[in-house]
Structures are given as structure tokens and as C-alpha cells.
CHARMM internal coordinates of N, CA and C (Angstrom, degrees):
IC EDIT
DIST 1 N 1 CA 1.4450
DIST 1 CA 1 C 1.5210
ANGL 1 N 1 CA 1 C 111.58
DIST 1 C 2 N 1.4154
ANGL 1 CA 1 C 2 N 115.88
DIHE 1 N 1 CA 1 C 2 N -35.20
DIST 2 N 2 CA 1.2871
ANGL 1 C 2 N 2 CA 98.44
DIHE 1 CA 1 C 2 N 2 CA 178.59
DIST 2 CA 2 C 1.3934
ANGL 2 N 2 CA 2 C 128.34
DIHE 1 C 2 N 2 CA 2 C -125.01
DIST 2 C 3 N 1.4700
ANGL 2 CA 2 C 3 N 103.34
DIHE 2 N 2 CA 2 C 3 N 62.31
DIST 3 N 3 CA 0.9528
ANGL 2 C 3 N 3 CA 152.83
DIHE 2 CA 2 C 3 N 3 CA -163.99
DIST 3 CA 3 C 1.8473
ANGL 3 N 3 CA 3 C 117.52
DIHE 2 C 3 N 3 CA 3 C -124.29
DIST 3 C 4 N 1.1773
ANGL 3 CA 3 C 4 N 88.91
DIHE 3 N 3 CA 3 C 4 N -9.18
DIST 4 N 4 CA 1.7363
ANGL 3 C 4 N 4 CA 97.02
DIHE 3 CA 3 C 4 N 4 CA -163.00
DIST 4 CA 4 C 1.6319
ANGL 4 N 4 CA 4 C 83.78
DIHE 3 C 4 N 4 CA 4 C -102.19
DIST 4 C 5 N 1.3035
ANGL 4 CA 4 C 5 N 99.16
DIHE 4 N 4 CA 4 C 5 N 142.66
DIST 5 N 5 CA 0.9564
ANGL 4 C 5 N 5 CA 126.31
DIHE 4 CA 4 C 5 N 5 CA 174.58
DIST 5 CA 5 C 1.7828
ANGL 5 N 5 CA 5 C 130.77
DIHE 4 C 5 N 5 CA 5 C -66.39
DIST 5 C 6 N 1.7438
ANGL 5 CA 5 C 6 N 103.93
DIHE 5 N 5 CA 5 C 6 N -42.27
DIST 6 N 6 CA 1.4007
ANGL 5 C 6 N 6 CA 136.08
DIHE 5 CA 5 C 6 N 6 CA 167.60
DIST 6 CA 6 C 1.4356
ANGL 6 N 6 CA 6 C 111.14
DIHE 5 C 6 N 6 CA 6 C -115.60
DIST 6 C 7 N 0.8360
ANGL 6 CA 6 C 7 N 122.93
DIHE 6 N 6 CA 6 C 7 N 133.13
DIST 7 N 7 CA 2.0935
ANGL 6 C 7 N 7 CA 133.57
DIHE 6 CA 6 C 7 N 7 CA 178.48
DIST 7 CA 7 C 1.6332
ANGL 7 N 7 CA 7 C 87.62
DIHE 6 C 7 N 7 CA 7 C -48.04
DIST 7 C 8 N 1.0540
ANGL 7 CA 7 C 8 N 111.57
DIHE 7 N 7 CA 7 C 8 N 151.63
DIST 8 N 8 CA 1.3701
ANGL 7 C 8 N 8 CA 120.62
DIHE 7 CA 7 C 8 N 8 CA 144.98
DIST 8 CA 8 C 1.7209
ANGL 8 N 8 CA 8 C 111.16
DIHE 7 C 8 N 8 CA 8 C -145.93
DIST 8 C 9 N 1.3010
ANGL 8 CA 8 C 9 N 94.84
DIHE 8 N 8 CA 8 C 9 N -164.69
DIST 9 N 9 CA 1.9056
ANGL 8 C 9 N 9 CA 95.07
DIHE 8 CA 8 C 9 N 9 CA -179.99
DIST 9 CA 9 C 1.3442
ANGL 9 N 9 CA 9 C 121.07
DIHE 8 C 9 N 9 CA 9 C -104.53
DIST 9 C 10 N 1.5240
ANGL 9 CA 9 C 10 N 116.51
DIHE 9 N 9 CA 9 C 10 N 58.39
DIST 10 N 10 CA 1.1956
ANGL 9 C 10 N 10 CA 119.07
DIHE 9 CA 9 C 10 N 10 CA 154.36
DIST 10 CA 10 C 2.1045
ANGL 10 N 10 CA 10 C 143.61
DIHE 9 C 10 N 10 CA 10 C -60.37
DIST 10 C 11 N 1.2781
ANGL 10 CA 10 C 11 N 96.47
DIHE 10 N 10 CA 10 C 11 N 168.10
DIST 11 N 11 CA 1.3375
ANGL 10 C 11 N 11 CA 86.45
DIHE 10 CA 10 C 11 N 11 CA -172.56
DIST 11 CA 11 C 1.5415
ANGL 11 N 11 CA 11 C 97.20
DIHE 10 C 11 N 11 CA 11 C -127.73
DIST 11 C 12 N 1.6224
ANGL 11 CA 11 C 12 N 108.47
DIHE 11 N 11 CA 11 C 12 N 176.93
DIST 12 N 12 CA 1.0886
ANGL 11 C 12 N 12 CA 111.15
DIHE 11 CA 11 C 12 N 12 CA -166.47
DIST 12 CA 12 C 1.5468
ANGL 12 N 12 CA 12 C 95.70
DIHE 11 C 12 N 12 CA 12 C -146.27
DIST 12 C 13 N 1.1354
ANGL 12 CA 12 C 13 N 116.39
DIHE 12 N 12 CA 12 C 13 N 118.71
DIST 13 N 13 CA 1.7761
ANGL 12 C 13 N 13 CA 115.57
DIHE 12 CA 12 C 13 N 13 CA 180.00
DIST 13 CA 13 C 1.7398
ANGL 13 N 13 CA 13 C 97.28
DIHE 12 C 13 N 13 CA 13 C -140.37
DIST 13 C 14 N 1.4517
ANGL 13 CA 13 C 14 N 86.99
DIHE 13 N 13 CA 13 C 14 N 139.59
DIST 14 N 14 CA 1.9341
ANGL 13 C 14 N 14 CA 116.98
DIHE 13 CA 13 C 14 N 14 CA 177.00
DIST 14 CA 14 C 1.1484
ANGL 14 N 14 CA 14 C 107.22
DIHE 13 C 14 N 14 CA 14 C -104.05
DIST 14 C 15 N 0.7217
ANGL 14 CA 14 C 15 N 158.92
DIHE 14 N 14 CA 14 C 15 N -46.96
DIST 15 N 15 CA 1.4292
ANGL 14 C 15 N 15 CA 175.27
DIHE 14 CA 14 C 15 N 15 CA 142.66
DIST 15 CA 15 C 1.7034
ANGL 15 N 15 CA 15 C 121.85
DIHE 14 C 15 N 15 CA 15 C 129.10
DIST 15 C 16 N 1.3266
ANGL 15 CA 15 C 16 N 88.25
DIHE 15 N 15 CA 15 C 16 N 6.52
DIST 16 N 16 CA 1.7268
ANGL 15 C 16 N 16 CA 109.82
DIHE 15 CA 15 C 16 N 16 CA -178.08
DIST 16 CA 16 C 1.5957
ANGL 16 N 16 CA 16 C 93.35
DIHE 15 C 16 N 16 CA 16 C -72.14
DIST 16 C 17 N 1.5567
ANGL 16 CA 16 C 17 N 98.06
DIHE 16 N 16 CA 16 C 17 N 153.78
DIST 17 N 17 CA 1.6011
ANGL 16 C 17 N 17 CA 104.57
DIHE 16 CA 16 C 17 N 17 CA 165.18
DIST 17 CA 17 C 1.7628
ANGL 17 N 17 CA 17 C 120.03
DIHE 16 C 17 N 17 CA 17 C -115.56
DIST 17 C 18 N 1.7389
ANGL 17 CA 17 C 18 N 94.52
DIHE 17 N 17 CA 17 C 18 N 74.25
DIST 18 N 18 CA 1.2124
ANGL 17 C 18 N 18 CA 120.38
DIHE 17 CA 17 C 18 N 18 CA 163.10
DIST 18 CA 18 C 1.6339
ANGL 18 N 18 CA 18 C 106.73
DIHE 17 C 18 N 18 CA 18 C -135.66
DIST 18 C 19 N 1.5571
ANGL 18 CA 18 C 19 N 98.49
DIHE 18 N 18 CA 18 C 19 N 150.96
DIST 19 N 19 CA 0.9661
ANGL 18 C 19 N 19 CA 103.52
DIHE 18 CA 18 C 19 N 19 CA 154.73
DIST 19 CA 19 C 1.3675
ANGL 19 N 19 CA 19 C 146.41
DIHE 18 C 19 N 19 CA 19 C -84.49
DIST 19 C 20 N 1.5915
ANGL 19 CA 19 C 20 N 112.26
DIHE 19 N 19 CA 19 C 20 N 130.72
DIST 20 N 20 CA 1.8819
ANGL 19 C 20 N 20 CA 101.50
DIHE 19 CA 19 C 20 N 20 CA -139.26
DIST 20 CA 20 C 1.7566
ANGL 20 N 20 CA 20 C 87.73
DIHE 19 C 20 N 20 CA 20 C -93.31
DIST 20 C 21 N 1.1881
ANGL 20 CA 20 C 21 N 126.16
DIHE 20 N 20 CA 20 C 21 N -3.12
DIST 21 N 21 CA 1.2725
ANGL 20 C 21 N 21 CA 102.55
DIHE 20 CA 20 C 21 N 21 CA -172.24
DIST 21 CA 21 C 1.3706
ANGL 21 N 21 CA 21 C 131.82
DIHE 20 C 21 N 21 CA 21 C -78.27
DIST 21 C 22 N 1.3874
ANGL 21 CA 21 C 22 N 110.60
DIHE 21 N 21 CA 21 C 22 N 1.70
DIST 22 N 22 CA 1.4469
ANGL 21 C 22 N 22 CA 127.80
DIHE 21 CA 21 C 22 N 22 CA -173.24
DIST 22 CA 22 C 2.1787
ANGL 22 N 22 CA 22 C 93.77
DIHE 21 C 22 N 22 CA 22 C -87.78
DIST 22 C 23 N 0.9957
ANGL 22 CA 22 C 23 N 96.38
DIHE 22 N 22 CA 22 C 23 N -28.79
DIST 23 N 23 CA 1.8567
ANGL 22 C 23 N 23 CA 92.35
DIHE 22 CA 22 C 23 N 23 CA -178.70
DIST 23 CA 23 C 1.8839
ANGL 23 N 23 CA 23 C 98.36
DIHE 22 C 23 N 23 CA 23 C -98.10
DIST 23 C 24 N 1.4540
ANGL 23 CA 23 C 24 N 123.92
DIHE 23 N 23 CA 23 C 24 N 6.00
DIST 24 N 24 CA 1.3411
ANGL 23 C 24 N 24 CA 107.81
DIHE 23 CA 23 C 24 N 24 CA 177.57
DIST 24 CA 24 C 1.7735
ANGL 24 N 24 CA 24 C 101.38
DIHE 23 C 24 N 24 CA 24 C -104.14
DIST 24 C 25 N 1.0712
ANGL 24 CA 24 C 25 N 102.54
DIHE 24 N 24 CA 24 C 25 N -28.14
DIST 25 N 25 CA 1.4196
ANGL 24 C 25 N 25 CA 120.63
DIHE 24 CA 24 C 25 N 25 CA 174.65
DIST 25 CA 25 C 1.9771
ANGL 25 N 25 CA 25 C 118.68
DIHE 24 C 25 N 25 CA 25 C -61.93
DIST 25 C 26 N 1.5262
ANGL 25 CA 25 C 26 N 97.07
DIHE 25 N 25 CA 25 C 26 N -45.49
DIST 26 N 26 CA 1.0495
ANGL 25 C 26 N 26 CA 99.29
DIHE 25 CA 25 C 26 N 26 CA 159.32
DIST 26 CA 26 C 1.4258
ANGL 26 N 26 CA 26 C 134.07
DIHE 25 C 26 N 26 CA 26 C -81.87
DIST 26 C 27 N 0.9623
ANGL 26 CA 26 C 27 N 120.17
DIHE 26 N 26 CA 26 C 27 N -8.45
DIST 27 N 27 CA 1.6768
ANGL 26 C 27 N 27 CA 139.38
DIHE 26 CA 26 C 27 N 27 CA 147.76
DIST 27 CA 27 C 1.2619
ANGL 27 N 27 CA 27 C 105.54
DIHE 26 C 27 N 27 CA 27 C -47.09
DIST 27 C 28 N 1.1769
ANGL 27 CA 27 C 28 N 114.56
DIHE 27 N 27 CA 27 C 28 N -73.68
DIST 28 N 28 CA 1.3694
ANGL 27 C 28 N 28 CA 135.81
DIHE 27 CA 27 C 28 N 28 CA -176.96
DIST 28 CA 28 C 1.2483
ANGL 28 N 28 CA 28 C 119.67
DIHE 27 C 28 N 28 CA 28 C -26.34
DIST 28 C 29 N 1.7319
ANGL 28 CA 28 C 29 N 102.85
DIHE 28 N 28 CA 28 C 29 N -52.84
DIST 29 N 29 CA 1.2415
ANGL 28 C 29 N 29 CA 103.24
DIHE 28 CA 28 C 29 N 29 CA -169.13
DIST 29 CA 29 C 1.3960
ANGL 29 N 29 CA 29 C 117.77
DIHE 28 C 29 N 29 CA 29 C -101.37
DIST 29 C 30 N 1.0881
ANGL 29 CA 29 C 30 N 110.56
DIHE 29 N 29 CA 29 C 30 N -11.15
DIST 30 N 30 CA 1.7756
ANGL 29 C 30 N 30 CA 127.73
DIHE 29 CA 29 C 30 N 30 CA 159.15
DIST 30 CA 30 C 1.4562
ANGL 30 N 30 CA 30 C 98.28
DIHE 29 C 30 N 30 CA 30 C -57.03
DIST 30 C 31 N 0.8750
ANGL 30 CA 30 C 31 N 118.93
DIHE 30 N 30 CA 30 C 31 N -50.37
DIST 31 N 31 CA 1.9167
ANGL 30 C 31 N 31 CA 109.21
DIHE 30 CA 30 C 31 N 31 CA 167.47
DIST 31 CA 31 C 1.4198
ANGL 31 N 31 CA 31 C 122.80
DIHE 30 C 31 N 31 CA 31 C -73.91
DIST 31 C 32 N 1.0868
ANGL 31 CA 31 C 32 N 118.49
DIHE 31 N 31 CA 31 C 32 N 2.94
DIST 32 N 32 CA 1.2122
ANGL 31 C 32 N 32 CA 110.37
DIHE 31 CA 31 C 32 N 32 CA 172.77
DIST 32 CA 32 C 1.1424
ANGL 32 N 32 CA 32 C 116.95
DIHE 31 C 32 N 32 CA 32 C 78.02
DIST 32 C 33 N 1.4242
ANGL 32 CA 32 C 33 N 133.20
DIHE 32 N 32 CA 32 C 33 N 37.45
DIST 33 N 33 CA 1.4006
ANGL 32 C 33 N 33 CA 130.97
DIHE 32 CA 32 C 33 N 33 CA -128.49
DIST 33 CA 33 C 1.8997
ANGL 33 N 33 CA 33 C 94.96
DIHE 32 C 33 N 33 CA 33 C -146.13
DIST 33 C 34 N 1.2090
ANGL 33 CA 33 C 34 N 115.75
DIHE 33 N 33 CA 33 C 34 N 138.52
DIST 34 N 34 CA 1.7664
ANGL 33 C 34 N 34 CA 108.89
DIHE 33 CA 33 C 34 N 34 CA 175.94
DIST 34 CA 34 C 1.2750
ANGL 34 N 34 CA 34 C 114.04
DIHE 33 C 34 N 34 CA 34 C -81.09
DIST 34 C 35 N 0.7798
ANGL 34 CA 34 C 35 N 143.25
DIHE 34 N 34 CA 34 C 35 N 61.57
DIST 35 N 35 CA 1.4407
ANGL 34 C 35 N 35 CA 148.15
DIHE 34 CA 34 C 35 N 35 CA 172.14
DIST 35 CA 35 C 1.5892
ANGL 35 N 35 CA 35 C 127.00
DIHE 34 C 35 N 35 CA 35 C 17.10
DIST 35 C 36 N 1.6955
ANGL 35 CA 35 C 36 N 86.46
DIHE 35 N 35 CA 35 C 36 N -40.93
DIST 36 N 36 CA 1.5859
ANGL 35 C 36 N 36 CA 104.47
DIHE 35 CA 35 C 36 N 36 CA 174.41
DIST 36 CA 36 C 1.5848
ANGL 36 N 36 CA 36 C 115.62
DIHE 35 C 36 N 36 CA 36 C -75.98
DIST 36 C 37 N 1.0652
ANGL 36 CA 36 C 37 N 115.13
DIHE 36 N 36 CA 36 C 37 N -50.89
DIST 37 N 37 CA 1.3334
ANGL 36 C 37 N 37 CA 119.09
DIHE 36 CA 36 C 37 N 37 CA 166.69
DIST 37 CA 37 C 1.7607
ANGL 37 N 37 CA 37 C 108.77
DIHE 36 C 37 N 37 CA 37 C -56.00
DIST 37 C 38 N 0.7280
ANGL 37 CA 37 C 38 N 148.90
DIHE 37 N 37 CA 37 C 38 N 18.63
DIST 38 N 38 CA 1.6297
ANGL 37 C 38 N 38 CA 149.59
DIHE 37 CA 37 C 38 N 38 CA 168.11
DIST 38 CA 38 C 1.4377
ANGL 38 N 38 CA 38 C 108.22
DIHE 37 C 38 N 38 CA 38 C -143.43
DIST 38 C 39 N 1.2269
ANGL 38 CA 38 C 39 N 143.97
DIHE 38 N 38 CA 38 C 39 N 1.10
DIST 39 N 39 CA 1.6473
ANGL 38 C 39 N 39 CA 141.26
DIHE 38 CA 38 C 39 N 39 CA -179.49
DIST 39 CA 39 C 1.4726
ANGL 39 N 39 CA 39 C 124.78
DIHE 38 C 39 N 39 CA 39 C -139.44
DIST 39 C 40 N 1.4119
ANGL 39 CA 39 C 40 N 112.47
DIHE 39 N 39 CA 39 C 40 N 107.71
DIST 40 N 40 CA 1.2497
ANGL 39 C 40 N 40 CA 96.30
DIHE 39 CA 39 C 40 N 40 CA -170.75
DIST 40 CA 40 C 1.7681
ANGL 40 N 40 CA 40 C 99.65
DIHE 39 C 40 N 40 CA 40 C -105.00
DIST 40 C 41 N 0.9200
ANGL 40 CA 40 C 41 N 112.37
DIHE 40 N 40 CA 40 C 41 N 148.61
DIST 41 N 41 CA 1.9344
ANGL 40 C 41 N 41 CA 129.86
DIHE 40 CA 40 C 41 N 41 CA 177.43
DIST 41 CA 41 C 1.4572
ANGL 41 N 41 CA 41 C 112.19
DIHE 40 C 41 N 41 CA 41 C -100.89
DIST 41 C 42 N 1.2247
ANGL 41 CA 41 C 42 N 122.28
DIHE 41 N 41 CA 41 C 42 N 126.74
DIST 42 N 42 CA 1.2628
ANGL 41 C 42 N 42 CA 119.47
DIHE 41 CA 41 C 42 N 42 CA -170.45
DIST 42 CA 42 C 1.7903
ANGL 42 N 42 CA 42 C 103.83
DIHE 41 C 42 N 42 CA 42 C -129.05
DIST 42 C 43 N 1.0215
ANGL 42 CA 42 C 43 N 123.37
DIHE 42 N 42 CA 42 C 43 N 76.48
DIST 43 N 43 CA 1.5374
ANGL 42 C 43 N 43 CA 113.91
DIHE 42 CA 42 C 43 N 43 CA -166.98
DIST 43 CA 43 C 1.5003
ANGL 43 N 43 CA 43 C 111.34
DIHE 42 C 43 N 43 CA 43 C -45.85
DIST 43 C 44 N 1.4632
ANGL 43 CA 43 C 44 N 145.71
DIHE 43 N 43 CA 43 C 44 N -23.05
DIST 44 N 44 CA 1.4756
ANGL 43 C 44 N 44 CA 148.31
DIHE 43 CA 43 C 44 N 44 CA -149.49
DIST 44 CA 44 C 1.6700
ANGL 44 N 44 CA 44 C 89.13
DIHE 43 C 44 N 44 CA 44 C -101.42
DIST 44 C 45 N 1.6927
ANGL 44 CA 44 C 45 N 119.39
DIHE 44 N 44 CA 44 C 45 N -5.86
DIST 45 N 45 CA 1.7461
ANGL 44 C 45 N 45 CA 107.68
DIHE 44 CA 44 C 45 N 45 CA 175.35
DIST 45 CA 45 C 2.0787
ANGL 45 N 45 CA 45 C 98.16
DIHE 44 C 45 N 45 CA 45 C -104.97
DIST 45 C 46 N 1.4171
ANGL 45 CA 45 C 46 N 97.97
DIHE 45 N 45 CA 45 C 46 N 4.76
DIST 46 N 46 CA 1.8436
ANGL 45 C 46 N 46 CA 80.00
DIHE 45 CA 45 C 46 N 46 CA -172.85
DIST 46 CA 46 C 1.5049
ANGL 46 N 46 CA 46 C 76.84
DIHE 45 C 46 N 46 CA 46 C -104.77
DIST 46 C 47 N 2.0017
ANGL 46 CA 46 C 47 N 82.37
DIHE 46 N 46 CA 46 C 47 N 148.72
DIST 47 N 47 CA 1.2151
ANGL 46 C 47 N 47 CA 116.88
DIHE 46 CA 46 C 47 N 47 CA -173.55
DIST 47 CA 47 C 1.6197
ANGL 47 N 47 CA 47 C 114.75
DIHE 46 C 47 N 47 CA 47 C -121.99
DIST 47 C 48 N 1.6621
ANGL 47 CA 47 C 48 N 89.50
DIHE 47 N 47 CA 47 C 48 N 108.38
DIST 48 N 48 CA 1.1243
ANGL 47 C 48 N 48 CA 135.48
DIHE 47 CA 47 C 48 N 48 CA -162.92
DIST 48 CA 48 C 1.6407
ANGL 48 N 48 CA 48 C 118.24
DIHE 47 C 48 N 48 CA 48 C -45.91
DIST 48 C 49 N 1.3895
ANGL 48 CA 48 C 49 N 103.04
DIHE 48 N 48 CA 48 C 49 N -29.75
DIST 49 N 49 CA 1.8934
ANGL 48 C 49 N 49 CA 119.62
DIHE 48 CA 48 C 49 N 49 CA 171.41
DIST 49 CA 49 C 1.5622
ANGL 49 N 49 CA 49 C 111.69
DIHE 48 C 49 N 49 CA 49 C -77.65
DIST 49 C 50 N 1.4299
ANGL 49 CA 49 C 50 N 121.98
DIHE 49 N 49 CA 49 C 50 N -3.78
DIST 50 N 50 CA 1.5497
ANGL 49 C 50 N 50 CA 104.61
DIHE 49 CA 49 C 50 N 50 CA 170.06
DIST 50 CA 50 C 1.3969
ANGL 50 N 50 CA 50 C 103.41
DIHE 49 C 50 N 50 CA 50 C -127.37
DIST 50 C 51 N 1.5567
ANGL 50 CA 50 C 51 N 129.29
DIHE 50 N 50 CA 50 C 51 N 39.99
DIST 51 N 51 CA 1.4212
ANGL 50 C 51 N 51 CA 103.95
DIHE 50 CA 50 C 51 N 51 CA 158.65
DIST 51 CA 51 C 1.0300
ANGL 51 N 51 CA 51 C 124.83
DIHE 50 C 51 N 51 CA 51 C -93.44
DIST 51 C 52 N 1.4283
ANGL 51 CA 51 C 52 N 118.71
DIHE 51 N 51 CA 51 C 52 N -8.12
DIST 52 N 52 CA 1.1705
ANGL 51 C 52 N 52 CA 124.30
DIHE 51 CA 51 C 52 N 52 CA 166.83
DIST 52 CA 52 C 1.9644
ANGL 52 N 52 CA 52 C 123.13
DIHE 51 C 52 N 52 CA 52 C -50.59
DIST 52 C 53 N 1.5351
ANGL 52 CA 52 C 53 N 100.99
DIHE 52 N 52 CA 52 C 53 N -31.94
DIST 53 N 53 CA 1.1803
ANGL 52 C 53 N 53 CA 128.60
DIHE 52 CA 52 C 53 N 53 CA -167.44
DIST 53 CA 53 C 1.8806
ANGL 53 N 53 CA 53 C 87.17
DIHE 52 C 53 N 53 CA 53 C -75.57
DIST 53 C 54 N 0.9360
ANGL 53 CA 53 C 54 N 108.02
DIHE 53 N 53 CA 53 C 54 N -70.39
DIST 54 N 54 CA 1.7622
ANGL 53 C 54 N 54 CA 123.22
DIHE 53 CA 53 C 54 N 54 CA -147.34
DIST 54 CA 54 C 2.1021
ANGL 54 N 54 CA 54 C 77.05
DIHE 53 C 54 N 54 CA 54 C -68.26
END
COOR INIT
IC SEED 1 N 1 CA 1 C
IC BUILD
């Protein structure tokens, strides 16, 4: 991914059942970085059968 030259709309899956955005966020902000400006959230891609799980 960051490797690409131009952004595109990639994805990123762990296959763990956590939610990774709490450790990308903290990345994030260890860089000093707005979070918002680098993450976009799309509620119509979370999948709705494992929150029960997480």
C-alpha cells in the first residue's frame, strides 16, 4: 500500500476479531498525525454479524 504511487481504495484485513482501529489511531497519533485526514469510515463495509463477537 505504500508503495503506490497515487491513493487508491484499498483495504486492509487481519483477520483477528479485534478492532484494529484503536492501534491505527494510536499510530496516528504517535506521529503527530490527524487521524481524520488519513481514515476514512464507511459504516455500509462493517459487518454487522460480529459485533456481538468484538
Amino acid at each position: 500500500m505504500l508503495q503506490h504511487e497515487q491513493p487508491e481504495g484499498l483495504v486492509s484485513a487481519t483477520g483477528e476479531s479485534h478492532h484494529a482501529l484503536s492501534e491505527i489511531l494510536a499510530t496516528l497519533l504517535d506521529a503527530r498525525l490527524n487521524w481524520q485526514e488519513h481514515i476514512a469510515i464507511y459504516a455500509s463495509l462493517n459487518r454487522l454479524m460480529e459485533i456481538a463477537v468484538i
